[in-house]
N, C-alpha and C positions, 0 to 999 in steps of 0.2 A: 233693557231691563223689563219683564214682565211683573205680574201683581204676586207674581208665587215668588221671589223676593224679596218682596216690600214685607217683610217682616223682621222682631228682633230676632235676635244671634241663637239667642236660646232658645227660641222652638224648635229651630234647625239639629239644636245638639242633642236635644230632647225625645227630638222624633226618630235622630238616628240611633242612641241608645237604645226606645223601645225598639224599635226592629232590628236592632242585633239579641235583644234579650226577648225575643220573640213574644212582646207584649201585644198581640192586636186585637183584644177583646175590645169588644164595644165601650165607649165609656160616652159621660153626658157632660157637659160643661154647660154651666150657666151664667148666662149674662145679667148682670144686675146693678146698679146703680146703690151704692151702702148709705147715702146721705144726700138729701136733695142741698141745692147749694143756700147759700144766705139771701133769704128774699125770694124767694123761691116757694108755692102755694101748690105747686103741681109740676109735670114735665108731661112734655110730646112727645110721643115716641115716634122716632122718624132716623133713617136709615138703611132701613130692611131691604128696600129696592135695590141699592147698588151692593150692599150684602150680597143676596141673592143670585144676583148678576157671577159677581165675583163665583162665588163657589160652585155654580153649575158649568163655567168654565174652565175651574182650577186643576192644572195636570200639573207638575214635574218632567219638564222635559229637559235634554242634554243641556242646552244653555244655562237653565237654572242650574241643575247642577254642577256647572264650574264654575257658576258664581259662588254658588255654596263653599266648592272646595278654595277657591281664590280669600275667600273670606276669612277662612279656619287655618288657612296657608296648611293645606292639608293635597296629597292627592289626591285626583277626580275620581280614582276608584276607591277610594275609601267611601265617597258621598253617593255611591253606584246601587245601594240600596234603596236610595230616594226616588231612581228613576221612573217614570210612567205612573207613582202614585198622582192619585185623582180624591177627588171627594165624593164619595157614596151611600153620605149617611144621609138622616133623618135631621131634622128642622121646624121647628117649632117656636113659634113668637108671635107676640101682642104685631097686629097692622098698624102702618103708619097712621097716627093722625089721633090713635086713643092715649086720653090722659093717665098717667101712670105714676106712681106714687114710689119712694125708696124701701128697697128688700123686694119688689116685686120684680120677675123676672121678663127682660126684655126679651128674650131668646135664651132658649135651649138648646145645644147638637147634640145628640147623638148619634156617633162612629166611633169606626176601629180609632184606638185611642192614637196613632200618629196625625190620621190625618183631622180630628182634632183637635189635637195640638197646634197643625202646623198652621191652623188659618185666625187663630186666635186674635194677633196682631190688628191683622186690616179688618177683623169684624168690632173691634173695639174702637179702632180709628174712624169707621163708619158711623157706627150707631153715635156712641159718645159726641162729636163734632157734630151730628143732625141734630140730633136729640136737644143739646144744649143750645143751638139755633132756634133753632123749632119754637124752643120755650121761650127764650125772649121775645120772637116774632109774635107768639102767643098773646102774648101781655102787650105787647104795643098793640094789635086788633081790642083784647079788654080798655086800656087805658081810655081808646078813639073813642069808644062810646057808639059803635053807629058809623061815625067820620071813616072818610075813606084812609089808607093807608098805603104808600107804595113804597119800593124797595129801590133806595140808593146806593147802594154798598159796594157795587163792585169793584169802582178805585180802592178802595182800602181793604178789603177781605184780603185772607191770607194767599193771595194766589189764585187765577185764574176759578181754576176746576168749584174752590169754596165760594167764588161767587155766582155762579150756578148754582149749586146748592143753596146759596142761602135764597136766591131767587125762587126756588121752586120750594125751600119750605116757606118762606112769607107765604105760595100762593096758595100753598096747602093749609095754613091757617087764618086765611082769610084775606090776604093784601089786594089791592085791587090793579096792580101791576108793577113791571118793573122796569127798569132803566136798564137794565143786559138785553142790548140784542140778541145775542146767542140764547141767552135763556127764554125770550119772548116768541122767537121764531121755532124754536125745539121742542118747547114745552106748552106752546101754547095760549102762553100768558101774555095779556095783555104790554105791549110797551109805552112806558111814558116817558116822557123826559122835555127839558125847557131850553136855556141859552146858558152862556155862561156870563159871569161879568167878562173876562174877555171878549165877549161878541159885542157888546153896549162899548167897550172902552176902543174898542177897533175902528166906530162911526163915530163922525165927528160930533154927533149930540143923541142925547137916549129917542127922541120923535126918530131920529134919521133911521137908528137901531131899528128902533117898532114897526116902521114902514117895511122896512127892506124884509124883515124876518116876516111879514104879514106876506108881501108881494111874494117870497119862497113859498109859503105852505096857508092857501086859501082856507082849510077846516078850519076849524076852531083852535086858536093858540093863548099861550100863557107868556108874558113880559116877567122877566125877572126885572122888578121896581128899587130893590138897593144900591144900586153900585154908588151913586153920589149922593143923592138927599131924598130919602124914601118919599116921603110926601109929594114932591114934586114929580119924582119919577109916578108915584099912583096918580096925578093930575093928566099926567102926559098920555101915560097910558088908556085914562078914559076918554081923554079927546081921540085917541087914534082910532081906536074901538068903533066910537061913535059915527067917525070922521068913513070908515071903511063898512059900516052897516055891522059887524060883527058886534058880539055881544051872548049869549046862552051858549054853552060849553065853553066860553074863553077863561083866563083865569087870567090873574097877577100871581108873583110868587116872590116871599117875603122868607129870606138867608139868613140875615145877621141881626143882632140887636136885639130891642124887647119885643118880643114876638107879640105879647100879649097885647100893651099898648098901641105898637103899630098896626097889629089887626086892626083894633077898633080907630083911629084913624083912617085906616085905608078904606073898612066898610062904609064908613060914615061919608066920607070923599065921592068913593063910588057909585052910593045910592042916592047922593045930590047929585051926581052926573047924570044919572036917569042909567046909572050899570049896576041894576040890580041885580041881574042874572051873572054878571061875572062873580067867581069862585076865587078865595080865597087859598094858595097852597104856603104851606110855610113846612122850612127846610131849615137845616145848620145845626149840625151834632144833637138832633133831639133822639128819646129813645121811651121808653115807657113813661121813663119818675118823668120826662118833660112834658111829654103829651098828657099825661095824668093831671102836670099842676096847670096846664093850659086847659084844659077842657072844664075842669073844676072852677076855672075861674069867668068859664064864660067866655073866652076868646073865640071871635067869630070868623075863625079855621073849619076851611071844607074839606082840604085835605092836609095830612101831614104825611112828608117824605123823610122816612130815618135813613140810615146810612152808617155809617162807619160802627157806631157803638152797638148795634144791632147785628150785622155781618161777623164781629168780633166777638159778640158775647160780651163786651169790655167789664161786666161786673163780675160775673160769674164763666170765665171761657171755657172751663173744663168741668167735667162730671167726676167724683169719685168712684168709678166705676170698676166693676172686676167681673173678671172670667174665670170662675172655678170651677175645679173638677167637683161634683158632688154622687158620681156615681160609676164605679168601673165592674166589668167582668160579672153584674147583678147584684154587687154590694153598696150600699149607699159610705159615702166616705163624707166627710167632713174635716175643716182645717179649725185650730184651736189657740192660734195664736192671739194675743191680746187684743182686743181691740178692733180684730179682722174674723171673729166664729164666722162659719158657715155652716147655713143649714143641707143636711143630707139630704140624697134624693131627688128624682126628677118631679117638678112643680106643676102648679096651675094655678091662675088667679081669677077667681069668682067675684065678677063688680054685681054688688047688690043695692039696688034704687034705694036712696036716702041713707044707707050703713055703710060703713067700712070695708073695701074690700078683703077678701081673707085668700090669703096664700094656702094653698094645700099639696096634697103630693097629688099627683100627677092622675094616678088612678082612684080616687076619691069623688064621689057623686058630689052633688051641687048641694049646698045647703039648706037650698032650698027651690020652691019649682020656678020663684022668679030669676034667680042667680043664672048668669051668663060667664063662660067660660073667656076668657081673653087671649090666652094662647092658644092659636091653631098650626095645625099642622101643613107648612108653606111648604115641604121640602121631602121627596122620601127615595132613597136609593140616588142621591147626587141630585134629582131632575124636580122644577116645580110640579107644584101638583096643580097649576091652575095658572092663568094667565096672567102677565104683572100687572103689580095694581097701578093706578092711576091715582097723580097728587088732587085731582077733584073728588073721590071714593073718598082719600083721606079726610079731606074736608070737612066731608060731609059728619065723619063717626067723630072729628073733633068740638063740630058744633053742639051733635048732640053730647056728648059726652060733658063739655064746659056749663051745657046748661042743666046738666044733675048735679054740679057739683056746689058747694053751699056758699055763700057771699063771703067768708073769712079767708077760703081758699083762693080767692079772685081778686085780694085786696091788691093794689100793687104796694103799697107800703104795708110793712108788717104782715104781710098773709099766712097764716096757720092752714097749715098741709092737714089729710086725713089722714093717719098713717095704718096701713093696712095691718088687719088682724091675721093671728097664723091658727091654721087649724089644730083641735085636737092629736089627729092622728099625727102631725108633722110634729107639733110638741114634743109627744110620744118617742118618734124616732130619733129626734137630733139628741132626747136626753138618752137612749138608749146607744147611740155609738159613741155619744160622748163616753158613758160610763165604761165602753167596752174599749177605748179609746185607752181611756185613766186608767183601767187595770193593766193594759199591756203593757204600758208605758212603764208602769212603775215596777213590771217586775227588773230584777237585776241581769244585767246587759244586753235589755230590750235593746232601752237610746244610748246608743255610741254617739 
C-alpha cells in the first residue's frame, strides 16, 4: 500500500468526478485550525516536513489504482483516469516551529483542483497530529522553567512512526533528549534513558543492581531509587556513587509517589552524603499541569521525563482542523454553513511585534514596515523550492516567537490566546460572496 492511498474514500470519488467533468482549474485549499482546543494559549505548527515529503513524491500509479477500483468494487478502467496523476502545484505555509493562533492559515495548495483534492487526507493527518504534539511538548518546556525535559513516550504513542514524531517535535521545541533510539540516532537527538524496576528486582538487592549497572556503563549513570523504599534506595545509591568515585553528571531517578516530597528528601539525603552534584530526574505520568505544580512548589527536580500524556496529547489529542476550498478557476468561494463560514481567498498572516496578528488575502502589502509575512512559499510546480528544514531551524523561530508572545498566552492554567485580527480588504470580500452567495441561492430553483 502506498501513501497515495492512505486517504478517505471521498477524495477518490471526488477527484474522479472532476476529471470526468473536466474540472482542472487551479483551485487553493486552505489549511486552518477553527478553534484552538481547551487550555490551550497558542499552538506549534509542525508537520510541514513529512508534508512536503509526501507530495513531491505523490504519482498515481497502476497499483493504486486497483486499490482505488478494489475499494469502489468498481472496474480498474473505470479509475483509469486517475493514472500517472502527480502533484504540480504550488505550496505555501507558516515553517515548523512558529506559534500560530486559530483562523490563521497553516498551509495553502494550490493546484489543478483534482490533485488537490486528492492529497487532502494525509496533509490533515500530518500537520494536525504534529501540530497538536508540538503544542503540549510546548508547554511542558514553558512549565520546566529553565529544567531540562526529555521524551518518554514511545511505549505508549500511537504506533511506532508517532513516536518518532513525537521525539523529534519535543526536540524541535526544546527537549533535551529522547528515549527512541531510532529517533536519537536519525535525527540527531540526544539519547537518554535509565533501568527499569525490572532490572533492581532481577538482583538480589538494589547495591547489587547499582554496582553491576555501574561495572556495564563507566560514564555517568542514573539509579532508578523506588522500586522498594525510596529513601533507602537514595541512601544506597549515594554510597555506591561515592564507593565508585562517580558523582557530577550521575543522577537518581524518582517514578512513583509524591514527587514533590521525595525530591526534597532525596536532595537533602544526597547533599549529607557529600552528592551534591548528583541530579535529580523524576518520571511517572507527568505532563505540563505536573511539571507546572512541581516547579511552583519548589521541588528540587533537575530533570523531568514526560511520557505517555504528552506523546498522546491525552487532554487535548486532536485539532478542529479543516481543509477548505477557498478559491477555484480565480474566483474566491466560501462555505456558509452554521457554525463552519469560511473565509474566501487565498491568505497571508502578518505577525506584528506586541499586536495581534492579522489575517489578509494573499496579495495585500504588510501593514506595516515592521509586519512580517508567515506563510511562504515551500512548494512550486510539485518540487521544494529550497532545501528541507531542519527540526533545530524550528527551534530556533519557536523560541523566538514564544518570547513575543505576552504572559497570559503562556499561562499553563487558564491561558488566553491572542486571536488574530482579519484585514479590511478580507472583511470586504468574505461579505461580498457572502452577499453574492445569498442572492443566488435564493432565487427560485437555484438550491435543489
Amino acid at each position: 500500500m502506498s501513501d497515495v492511498t492512505t486517504t478517505d474514500l471521498y477524495e477518490v470519488t471526488m477527484a474522479l468526478s472532476y476529471l470526468h467533468e473536466g474540472m482542472r482549474a487551479p483551485a487553493t485549499f486552505s489549511l486552518f485550525v477553527r478553534d484552538l482546543p481547551p487550555g490551550r494559549g497558542f499552538l506549534v505548527a509542525a508537520g510541514l516536513e513529512p508534508a512536503l515529503d509526501f507530495l513531491a513524491g505523490y504519482r498515481v500509479e497502476r497499483d493504486d489504482v486497483e486499490e482505488f477500483a478494489a475499494a469502489l468494487h468498481r472496474p480498474v478502467r473505470d479509475l483509469t483516469p486517475l493514472l500517472g496523476l502527480s502533484f504540480e502545484g504550488e505550496v505555501r505555509a507558516v515553517p515548523e516551529g512558529h506559534v500560530v493562533f486559530a483562523g490563521e492559515p497553516l498551509l495553502e495548495v494550490t493546484a489543478p483542483l483534482p490533485q488537490a483534492q486528492l492529497v487532502e487526507t494525509y496533509l490533515l493527518n500530518q500537520l494536525c497530529h504534529q501540530t497538536v504534539v508540538a503544542s503540549k511538548a510546548a508547554r511542558c518546556v514553558l512549565a520546566a522553567a529553565g529544567r531540562q525535559v526529555v521524551d518518554f513516550s514511545l511505549r505508549r504513542t500511537h504506533g511506532p512512526w508517532a513516536g518518532l514524531q513525537a521525539a523529534r517535535l519535543g526536540a524541535l521545541v526544546g527537549f533535551a533528549g529522547t528515549s527512541n533510539v531510532a529517533a536519537a540516532t536519525s535525527l540527531g537527538i540526544p539519547a537518554s534513558g535509565t533501568m527499569a524496576h525490572s532490572y533492581i528486582e532481577a538482583f538480589p538487592s538494589e547495591e547489587a543492581a547499582f554496582r553491576a549497572f555501574a561495572r556495564s556503563h563507566p560514564g555517568p549513570v542514573t539509579f532508578l531509587v523506588d522500586t522498594y523504599d525510596t529513601e533507602e534506595g537514595v541512601r544506597i545509591a549515594a554510597r555506591v556513587l561515592a564507593d565508585l568515585g562517580l558523582g557530577p553528571g550521575c543522577a537518581i531517578r524518582l517514578d512513583s509517589g509524591d514527587l514533590d516530597a521525595l525530591a526534597r528528601r532525596a536532595r537533602a539525603l544526597l547533599d549529607a552524603a557529600g552528592a551534591a552534584g548528583v541530579r535529580i530526574v523524576a518520571s511517572g505520568g507527568l505532563d505540563e499541569y505536573g511539571v507546572d505544580r512541581l516547579v511552583r512548589a519548589g521541588a528540587p527536580i533537575d530533570v523531568y521525563a514526560v511520557g505517555t500524556r504528552v506523546g498522546v496529547a491525552a487532554d487535548a489529542p486532536y485539532l478542529d482542523a479543516a481543509y477548505k476550498l477557498v478559491e477555484y478557476d480565480g474566483h474566491p468561494v466560501m462555505k456558509l454553513s452554521s457554525a463552519k463560514v469560511t473565509a474566501p481567498g487565498r491568505k497571508q498572516v502578518f505577525r506584528r511585534a506586541g499586536r495581534p496578528d492579522a489575517i489578509a488575502l494573499a496579495h495585500e502589502e504588510p501593514p506595516d514596515a515592521a509586519a512580517r509575512p508567515l506563510l511562504h512559499t515551500v512548494m512550486r510546480d510539485g518540487r521544494r523550492t529550497g532545501p528541507p528544514d531542519r527540526w533545530q531551524d524550528a527551534r530556533a523561530r519557536f523560541r523566538a516567537d514564544v518570547a513575543a508572545l505576552p504572559e497570559p498566552a503562556l499561562r499553563i492554567e487558564d491561558p488566553e490566546p491572542v486571536p488574530p485580527l482579519r484585514s479590511r480588504a478580507l472583511e470586504e470580500l468574505t461579505a461580498s460572496v457572502r452577499a453574492g452567495l445569498e442572492t443566488r441561492l435564493s432565487r427560485p430553483g437555484t438550491r435543489r
